[in-house]
PyMOL Python script that loads the backbone (N, CA, C, O; Angstrom):
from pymol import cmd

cmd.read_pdbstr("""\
ATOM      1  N   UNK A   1      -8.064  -0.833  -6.648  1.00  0.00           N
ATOM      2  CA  UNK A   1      -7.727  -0.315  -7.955  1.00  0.00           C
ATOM      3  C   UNK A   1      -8.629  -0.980  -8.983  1.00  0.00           C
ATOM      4  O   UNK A   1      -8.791  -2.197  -9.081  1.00  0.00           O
ATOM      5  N   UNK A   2      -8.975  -0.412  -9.441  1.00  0.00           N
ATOM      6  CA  UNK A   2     -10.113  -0.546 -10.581  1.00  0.00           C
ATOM      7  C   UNK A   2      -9.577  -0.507 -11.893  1.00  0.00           C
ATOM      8  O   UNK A   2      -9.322   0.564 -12.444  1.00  0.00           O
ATOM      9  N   UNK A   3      -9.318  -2.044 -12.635  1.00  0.00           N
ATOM     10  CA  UNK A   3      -8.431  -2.212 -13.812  1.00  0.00           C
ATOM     11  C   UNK A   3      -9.525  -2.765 -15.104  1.00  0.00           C
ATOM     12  O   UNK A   3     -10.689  -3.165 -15.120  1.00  0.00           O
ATOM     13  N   UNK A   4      -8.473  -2.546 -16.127  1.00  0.00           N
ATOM     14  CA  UNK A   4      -8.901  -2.443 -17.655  1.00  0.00           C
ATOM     15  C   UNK A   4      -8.358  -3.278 -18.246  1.00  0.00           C
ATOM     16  O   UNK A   4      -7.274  -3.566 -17.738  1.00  0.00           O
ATOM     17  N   UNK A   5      -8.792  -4.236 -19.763  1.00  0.00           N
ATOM     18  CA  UNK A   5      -7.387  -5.140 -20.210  1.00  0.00           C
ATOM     19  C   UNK A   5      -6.925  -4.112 -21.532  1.00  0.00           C
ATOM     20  O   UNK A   5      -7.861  -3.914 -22.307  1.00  0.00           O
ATOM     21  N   UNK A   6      -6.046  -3.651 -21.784  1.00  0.00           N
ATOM     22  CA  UNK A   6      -5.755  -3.222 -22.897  1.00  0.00           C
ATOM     23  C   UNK A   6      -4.962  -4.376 -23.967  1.00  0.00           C
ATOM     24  O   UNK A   6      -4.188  -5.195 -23.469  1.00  0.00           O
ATOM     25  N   UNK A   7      -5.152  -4.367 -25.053  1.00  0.00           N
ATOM     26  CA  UNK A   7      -4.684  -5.469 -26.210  1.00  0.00           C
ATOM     27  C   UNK A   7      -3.726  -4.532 -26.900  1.00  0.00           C
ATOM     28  O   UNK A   7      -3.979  -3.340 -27.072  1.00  0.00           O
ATOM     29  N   UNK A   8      -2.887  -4.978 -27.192  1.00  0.00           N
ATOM     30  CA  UNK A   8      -1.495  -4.311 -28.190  1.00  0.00           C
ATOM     31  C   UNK A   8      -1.172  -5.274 -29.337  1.00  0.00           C
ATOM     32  O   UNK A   8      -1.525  -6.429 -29.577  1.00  0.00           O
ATOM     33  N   UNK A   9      -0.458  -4.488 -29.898  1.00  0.00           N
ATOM     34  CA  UNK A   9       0.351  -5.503 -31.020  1.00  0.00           C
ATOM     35  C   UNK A   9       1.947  -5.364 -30.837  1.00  0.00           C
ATOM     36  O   UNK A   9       2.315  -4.190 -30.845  1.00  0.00           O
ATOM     37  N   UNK A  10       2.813  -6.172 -30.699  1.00  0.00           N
ATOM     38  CA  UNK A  10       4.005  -5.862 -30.191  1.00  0.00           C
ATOM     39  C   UNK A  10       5.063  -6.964 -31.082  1.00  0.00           C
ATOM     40  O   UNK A  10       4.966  -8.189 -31.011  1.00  0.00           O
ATOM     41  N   UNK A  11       5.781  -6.436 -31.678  1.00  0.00           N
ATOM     42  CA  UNK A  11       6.977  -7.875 -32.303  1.00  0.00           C
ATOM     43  C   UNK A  11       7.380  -8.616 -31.856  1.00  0.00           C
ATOM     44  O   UNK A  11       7.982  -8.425 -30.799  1.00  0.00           O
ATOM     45  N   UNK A  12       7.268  -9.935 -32.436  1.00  0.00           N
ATOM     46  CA  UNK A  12       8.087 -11.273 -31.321  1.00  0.00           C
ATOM     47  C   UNK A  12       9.304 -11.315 -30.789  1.00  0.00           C
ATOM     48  O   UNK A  12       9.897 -12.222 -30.204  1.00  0.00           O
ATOM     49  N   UNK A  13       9.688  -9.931 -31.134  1.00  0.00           N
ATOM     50  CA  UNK A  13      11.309  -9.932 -30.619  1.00  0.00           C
ATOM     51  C   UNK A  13      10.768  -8.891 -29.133  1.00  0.00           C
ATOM     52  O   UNK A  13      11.139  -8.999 -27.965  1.00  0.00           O
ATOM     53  N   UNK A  14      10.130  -8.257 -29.530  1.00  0.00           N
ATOM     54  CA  UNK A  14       9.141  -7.362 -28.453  1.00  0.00           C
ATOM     55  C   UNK A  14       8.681  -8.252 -27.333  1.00  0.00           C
ATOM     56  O   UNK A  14       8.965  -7.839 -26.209  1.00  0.00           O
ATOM     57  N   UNK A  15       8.138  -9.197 -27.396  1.00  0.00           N
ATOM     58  CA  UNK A  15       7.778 -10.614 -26.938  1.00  0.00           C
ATOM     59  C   UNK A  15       8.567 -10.896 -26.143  1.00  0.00           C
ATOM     60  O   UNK A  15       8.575 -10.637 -24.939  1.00  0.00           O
ATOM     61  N   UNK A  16       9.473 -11.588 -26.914  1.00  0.00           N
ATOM     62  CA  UNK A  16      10.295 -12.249 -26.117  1.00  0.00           C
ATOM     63  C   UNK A  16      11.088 -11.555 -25.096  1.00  0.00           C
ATOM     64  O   UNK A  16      11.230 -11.985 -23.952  1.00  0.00           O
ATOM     65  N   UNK A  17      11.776 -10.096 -25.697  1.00  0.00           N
ATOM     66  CA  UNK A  17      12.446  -9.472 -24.415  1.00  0.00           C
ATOM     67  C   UNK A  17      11.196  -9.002 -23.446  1.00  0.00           C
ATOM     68  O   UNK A  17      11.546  -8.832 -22.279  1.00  0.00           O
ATOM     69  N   UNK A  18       9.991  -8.795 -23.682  1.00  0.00           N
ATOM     70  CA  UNK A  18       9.164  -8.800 -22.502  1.00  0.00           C
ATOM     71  C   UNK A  18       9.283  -9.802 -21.247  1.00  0.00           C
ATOM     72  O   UNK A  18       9.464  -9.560 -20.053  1.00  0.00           O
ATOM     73  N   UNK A  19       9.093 -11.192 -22.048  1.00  0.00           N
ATOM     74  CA  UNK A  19       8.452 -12.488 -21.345  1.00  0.00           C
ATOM     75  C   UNK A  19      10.534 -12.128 -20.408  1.00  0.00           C
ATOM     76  O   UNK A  19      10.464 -12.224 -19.182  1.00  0.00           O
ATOM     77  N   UNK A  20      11.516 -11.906 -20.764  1.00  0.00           N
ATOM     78  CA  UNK A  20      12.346 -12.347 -20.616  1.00  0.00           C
ATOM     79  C   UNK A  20      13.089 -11.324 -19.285  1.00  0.00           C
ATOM     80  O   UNK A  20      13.475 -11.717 -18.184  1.00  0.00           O
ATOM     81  N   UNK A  21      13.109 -10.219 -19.727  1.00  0.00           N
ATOM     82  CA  UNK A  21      12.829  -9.318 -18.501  1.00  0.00           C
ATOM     83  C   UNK A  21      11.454  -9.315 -17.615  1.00  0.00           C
ATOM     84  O   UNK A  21      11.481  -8.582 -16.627  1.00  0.00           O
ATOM     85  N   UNK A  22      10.718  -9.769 -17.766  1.00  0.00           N
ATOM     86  CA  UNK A  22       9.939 -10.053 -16.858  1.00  0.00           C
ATOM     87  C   UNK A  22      10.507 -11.699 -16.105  1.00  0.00           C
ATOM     88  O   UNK A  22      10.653 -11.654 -14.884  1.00  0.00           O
ATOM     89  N   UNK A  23      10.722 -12.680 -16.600  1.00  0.00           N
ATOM     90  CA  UNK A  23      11.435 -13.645 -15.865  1.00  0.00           C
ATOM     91  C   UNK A  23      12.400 -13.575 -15.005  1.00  0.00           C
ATOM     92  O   UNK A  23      12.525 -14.096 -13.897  1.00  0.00           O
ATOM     93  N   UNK A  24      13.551 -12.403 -16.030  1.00  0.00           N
ATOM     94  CA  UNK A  24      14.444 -12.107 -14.905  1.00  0.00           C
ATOM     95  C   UNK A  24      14.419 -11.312 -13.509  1.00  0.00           C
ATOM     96  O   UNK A  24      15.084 -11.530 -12.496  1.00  0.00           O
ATOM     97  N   UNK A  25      13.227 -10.096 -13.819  1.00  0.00           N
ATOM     98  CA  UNK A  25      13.012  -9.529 -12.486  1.00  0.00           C
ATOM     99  C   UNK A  25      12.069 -10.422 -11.668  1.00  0.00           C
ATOM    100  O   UNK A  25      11.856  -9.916 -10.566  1.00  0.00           O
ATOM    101  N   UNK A  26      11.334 -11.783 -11.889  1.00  0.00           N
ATOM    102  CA  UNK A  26      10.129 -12.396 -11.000  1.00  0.00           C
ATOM    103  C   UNK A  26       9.406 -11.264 -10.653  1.00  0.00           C
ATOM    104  O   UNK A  26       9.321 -10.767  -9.530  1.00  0.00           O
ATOM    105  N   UNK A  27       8.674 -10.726 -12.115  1.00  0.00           N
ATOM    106  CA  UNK A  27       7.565 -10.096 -12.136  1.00  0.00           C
ATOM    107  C   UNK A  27       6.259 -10.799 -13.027  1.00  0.00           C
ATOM    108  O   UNK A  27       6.188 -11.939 -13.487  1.00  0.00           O
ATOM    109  N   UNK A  28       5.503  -9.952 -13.074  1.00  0.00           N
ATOM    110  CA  UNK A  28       5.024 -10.658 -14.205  1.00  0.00           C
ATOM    111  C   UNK A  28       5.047  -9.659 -15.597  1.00  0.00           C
ATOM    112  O   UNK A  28       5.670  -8.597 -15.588  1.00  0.00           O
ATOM    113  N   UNK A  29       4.320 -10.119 -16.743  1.00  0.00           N
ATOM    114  CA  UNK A  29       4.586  -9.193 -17.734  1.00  0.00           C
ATOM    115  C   UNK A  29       3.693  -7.502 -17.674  1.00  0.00           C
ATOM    116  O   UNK A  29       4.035  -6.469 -18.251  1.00  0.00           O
ATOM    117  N   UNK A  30       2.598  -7.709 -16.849  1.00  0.00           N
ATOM    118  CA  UNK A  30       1.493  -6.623 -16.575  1.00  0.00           C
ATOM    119  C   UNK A  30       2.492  -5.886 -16.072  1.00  0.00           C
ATOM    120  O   UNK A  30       2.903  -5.016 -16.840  1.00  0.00           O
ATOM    121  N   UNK A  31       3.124  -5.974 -14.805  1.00  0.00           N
ATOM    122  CA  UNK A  31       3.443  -5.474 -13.870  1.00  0.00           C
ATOM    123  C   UNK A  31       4.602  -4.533 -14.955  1.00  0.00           C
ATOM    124  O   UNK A  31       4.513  -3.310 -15.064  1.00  0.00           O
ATOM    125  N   UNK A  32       5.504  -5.247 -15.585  1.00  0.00           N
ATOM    126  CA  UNK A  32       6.446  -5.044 -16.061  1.00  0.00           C
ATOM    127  C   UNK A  32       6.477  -3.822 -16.980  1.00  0.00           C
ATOM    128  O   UNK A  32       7.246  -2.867 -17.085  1.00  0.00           O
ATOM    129  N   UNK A  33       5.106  -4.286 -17.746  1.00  0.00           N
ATOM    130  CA  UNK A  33       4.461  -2.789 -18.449  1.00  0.00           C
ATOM    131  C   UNK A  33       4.172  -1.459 -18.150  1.00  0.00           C
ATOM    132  O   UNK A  33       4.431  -0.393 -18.708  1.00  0.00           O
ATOM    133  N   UNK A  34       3.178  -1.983 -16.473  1.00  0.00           N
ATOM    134  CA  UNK A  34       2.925  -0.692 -15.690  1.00  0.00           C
ATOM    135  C   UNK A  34       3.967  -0.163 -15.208  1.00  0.00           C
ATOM    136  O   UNK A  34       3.997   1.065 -15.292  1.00  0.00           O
ATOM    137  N   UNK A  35       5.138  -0.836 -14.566  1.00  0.00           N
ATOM    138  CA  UNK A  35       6.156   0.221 -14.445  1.00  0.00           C
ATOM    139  C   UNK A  35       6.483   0.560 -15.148  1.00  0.00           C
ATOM    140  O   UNK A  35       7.485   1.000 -14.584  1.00  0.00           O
ATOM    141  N   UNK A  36       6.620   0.866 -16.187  1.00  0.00           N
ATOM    142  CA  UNK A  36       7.351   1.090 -17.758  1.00  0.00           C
ATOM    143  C   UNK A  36       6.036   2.592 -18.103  1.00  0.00           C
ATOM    144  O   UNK A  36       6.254   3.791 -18.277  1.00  0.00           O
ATOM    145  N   UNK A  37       5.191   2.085 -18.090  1.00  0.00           N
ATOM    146  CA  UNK A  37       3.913   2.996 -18.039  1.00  0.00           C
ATOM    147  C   UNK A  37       4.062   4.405 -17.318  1.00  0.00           C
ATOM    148  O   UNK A  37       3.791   5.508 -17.792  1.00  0.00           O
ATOM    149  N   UNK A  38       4.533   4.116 -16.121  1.00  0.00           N
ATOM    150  CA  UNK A  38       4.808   4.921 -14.877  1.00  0.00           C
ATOM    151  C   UNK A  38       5.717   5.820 -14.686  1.00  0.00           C
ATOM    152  O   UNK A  38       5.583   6.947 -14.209  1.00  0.00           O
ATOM    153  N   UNK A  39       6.888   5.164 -15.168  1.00  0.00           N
ATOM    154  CA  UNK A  39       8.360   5.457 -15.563  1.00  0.00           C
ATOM    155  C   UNK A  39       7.835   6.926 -17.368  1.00  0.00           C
ATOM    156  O   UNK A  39       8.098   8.127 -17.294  1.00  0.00           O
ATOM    157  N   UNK A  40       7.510   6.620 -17.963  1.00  0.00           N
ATOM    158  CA  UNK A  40       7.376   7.160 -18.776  1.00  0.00           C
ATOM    159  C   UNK A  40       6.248   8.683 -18.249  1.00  0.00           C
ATOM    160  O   UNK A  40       6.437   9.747 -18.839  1.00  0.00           O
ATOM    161  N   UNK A  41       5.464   8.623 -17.457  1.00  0.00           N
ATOM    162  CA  UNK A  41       4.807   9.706 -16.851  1.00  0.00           C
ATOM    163  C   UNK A  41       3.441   9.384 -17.429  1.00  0.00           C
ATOM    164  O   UNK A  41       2.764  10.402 -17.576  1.00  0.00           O
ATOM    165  N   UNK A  42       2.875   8.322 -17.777  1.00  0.00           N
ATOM    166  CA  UNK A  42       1.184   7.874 -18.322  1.00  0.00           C
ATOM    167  C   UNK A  42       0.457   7.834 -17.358  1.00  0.00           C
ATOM    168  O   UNK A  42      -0.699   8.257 -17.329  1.00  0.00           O
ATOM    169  N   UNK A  43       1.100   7.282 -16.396  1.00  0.00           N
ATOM    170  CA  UNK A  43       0.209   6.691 -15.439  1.00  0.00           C
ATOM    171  C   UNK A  43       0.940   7.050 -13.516  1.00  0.00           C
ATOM    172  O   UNK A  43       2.098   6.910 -13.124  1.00  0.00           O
ATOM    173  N   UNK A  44      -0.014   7.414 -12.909  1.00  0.00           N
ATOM    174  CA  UNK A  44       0.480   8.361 -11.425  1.00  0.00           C
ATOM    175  C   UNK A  44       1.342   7.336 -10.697  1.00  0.00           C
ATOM    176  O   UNK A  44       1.257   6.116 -10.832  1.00  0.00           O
ATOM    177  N   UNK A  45       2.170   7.990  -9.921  1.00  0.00           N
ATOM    178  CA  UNK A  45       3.099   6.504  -8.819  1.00  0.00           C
ATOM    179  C   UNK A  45       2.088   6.256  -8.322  1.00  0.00           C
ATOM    180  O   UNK A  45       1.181   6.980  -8.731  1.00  0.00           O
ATOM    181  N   UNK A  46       1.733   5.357  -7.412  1.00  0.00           N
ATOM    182  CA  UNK A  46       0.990   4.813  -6.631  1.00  0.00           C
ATOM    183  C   UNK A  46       1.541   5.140  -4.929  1.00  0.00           C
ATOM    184  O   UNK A  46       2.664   5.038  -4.436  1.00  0.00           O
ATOM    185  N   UNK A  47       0.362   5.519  -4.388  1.00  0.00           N
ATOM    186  CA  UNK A  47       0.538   6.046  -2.593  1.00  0.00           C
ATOM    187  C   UNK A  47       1.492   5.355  -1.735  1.00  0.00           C
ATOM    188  O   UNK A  47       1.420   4.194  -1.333  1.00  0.00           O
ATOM    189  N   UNK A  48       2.368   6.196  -1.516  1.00  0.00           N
ATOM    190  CA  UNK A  48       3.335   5.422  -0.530  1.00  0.00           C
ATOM    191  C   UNK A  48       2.906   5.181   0.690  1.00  0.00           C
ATOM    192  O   UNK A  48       2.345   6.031   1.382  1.00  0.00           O
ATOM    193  N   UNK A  49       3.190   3.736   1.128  1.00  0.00           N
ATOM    194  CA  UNK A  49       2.398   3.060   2.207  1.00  0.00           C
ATOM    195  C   UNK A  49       2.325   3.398   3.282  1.00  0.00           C
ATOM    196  O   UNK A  49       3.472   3.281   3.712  1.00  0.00           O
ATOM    197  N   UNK A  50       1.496   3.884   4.313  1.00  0.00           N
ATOM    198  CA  UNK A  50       1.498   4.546   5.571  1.00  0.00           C
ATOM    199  C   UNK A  50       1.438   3.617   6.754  1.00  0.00           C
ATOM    200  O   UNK A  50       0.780   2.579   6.694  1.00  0.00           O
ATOM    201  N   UNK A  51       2.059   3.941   7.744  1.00  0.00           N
ATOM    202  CA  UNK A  51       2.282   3.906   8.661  1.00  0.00           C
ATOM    203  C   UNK A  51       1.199   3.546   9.583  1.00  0.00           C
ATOM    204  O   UNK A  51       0.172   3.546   8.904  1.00  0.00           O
ATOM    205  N   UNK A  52       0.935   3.251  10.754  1.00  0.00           N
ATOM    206  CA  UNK A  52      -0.081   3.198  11.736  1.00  0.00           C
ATOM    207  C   UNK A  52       0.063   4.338  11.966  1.00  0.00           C
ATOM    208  O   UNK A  52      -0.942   4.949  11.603  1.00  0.00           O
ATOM    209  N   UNK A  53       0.948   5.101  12.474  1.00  0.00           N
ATOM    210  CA  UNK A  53       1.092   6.112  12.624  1.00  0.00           C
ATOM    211  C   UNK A  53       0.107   7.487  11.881  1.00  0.00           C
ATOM    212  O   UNK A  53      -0.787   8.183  12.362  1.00  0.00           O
ATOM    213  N   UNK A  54       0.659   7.472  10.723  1.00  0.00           N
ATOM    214  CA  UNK A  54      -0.021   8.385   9.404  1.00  0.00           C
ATOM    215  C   UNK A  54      -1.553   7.938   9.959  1.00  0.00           C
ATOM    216  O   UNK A  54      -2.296   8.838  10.351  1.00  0.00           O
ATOM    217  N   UNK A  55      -1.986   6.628   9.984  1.00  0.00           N
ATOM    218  CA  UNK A  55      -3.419   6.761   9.700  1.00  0.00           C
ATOM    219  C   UNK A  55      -4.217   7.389  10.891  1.00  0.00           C
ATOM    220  O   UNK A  55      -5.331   7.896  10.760  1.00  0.00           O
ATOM    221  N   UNK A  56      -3.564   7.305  12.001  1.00  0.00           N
ATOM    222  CA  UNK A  56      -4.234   7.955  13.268  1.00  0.00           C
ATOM    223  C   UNK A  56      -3.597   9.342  13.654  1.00  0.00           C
ATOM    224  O   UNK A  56      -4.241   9.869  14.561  1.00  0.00           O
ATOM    225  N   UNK A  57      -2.651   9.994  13.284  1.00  0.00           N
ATOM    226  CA  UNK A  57      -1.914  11.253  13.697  1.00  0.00           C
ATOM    227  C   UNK A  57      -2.745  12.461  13.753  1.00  0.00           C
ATOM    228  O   UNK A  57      -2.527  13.557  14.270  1.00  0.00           O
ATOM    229  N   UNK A  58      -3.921  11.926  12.988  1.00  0.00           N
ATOM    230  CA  UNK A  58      -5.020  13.230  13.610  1.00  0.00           C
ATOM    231  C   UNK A  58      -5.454  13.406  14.713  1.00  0.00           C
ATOM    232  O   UNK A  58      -5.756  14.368  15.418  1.00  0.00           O
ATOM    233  N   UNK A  59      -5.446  11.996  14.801  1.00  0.00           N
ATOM    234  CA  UNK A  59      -6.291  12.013  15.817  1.00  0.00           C
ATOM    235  C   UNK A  59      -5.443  12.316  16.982  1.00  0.00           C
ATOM    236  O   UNK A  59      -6.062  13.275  17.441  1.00  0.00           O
ATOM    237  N   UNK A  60      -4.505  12.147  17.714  1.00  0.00           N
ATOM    238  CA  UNK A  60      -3.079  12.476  18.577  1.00  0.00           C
ATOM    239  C   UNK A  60      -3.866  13.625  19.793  1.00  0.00           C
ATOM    240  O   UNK A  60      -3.893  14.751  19.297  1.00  0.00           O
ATOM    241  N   UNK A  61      -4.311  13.606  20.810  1.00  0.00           N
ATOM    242  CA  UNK A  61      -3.972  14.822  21.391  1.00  0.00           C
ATOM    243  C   UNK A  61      -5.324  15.104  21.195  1.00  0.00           C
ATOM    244  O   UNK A  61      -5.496  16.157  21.807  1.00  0.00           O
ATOM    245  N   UNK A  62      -6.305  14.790  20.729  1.00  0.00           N
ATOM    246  CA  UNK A  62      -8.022  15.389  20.208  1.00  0.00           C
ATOM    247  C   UNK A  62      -8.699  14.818  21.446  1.00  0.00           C
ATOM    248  O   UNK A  62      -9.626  15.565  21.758  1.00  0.00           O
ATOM    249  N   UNK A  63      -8.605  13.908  22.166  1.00  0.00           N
ATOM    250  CA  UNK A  63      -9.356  13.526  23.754  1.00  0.00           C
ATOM    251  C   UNK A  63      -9.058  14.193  24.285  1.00  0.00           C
ATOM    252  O   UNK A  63      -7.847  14.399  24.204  1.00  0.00           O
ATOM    253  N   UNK A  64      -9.771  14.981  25.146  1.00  0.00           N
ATOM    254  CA  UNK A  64      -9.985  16.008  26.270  1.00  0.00           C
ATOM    255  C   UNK A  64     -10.756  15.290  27.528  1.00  0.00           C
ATOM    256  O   UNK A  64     -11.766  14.604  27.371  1.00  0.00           O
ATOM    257  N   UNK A  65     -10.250  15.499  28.574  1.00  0.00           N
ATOM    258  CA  UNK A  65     -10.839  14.382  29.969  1.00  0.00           C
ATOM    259  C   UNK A  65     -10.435  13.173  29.961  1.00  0.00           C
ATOM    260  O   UNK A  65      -9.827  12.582  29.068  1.00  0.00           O
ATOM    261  N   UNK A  66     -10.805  12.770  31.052  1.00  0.00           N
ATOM    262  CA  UNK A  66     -10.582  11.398  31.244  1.00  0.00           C
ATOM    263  C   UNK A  66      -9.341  10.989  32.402  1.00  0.00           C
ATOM    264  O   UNK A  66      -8.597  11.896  32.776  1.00  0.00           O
ATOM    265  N   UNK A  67      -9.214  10.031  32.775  1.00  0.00           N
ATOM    266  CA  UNK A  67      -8.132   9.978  33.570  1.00  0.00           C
ATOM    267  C   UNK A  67      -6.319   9.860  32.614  1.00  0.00           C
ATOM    268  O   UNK A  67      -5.963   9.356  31.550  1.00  0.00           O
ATOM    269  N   UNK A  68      -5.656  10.579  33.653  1.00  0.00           N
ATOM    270  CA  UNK A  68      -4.588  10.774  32.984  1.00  0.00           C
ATOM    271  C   UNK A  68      -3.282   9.372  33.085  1.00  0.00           C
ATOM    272  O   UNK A  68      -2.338   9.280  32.300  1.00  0.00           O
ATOM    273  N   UNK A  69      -3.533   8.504  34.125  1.00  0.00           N
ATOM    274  CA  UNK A  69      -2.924   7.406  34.053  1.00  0.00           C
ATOM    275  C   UNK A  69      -3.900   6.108  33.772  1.00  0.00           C
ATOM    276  O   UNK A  69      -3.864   5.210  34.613  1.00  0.00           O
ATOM    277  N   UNK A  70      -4.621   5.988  32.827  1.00  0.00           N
ATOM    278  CA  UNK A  70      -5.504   5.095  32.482  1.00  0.00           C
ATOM    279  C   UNK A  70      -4.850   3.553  32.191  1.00  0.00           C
ATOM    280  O   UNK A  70      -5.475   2.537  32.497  1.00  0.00           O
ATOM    281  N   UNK A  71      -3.581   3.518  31.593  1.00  0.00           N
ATOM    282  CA  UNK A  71      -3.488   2.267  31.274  1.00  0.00           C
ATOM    283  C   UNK A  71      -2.083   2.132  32.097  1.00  0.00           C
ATOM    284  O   UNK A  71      -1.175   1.380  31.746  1.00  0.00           O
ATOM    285  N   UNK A  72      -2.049   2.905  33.148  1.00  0.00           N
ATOM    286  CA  UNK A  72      -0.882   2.254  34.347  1.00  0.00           C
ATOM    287  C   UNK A  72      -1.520   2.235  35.445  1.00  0.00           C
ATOM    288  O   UNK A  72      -0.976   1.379  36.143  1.00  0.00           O
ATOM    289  N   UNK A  73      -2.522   2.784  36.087  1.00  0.00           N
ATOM    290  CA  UNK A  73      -3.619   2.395  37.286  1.00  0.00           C
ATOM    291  C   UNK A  73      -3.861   0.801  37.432  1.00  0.00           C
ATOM    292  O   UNK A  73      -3.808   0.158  36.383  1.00  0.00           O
ATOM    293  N   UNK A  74      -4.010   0.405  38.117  1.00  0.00           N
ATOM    294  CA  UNK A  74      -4.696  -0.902  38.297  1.00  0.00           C
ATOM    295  C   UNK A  74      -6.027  -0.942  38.472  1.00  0.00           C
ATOM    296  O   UNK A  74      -6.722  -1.864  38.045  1.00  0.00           O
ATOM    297  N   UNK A  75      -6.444  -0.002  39.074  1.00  0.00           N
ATOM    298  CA  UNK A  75      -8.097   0.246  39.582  1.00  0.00           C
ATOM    299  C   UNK A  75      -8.749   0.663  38.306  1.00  0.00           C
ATOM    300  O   UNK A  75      -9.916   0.338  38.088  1.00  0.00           O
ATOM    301  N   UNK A  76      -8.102   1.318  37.508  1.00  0.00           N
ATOM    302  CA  UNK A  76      -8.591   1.434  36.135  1.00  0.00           C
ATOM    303  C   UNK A  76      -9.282  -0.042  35.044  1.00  0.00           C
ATOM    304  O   UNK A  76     -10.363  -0.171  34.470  1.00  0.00           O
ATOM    305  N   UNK A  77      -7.967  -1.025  35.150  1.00  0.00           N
ATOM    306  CA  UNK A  77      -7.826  -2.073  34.506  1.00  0.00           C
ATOM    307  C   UNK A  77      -8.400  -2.933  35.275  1.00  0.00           C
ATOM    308  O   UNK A  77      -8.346  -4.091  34.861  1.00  0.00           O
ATOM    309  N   UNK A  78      -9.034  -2.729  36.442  1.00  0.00           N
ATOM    310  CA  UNK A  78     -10.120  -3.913  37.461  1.00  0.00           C
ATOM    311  C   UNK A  78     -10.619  -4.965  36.561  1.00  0.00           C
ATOM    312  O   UNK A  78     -10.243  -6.130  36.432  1.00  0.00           O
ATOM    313  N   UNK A  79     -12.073  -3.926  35.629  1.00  0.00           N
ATOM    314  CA  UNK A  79     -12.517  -5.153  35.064  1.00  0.00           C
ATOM    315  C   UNK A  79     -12.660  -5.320  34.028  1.00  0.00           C
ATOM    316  O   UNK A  79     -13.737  -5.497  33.459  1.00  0.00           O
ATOM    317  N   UNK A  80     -11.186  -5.293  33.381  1.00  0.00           N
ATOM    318  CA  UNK A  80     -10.863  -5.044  31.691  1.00  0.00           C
ATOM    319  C   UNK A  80     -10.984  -6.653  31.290  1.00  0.00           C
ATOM    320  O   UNK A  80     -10.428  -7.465  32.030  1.00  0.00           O
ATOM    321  N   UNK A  81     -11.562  -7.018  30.358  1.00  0.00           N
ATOM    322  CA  UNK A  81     -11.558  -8.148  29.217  1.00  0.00           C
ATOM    323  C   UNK A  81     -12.828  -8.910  30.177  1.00  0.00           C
ATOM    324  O   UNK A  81     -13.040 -10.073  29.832  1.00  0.00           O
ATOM    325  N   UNK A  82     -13.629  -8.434  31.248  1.00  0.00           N
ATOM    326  CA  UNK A  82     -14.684  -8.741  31.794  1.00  0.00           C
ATOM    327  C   UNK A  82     -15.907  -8.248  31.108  1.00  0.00           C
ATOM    328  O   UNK A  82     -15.958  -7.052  30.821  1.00  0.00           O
ATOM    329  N   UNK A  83     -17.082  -9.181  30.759  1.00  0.00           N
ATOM    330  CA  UNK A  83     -18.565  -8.503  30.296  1.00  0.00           C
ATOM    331  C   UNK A  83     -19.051  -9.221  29.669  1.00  0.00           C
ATOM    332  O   UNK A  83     -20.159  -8.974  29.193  1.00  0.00           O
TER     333      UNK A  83
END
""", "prot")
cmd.dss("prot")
cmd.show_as("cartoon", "prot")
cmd.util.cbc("prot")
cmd.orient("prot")
């Protein structure tokens, strides 16, 4: 993610309930903004985290040939972690 600093002007009462809801959730104050940012519709959710799964599911089923008991053979696995 490729970030920016933006500068505001905000009231010390603004301030303080920042610094203060941000203490109470153990966030920090950025963070606290961007969800607030997010929440309001400024700025996109961010990608929900995938799976091992998700990242290879294309691939599923796309090898054609090969032996069909490859990693329960033994004669297969002869001279695996050898070279």
């Amino acid at each position: 993610m490729q970030t920016e600093t933006l500068a505001i002007r905000i009231s010390k009462a603004e301030r303080t309930a920042l610094r203060q809801r941000a203490r109470k959730e153990k966030v920090s104050q950025g963070d606290l903004v961007r969800r607030a940012l997010r929440a309001y519709g400024v700025t996109p959710h961010p990608a929900p985290a995938q799976t091992g799964y998700d990242v290879i599911k294309h691939l599923i089923g796309r090898c054609q040939g090969g032996p069909r008991d490859l990693s329960t053979n033994p004669a297969h696995l002869a001279d695996h972690g050898r070279g």
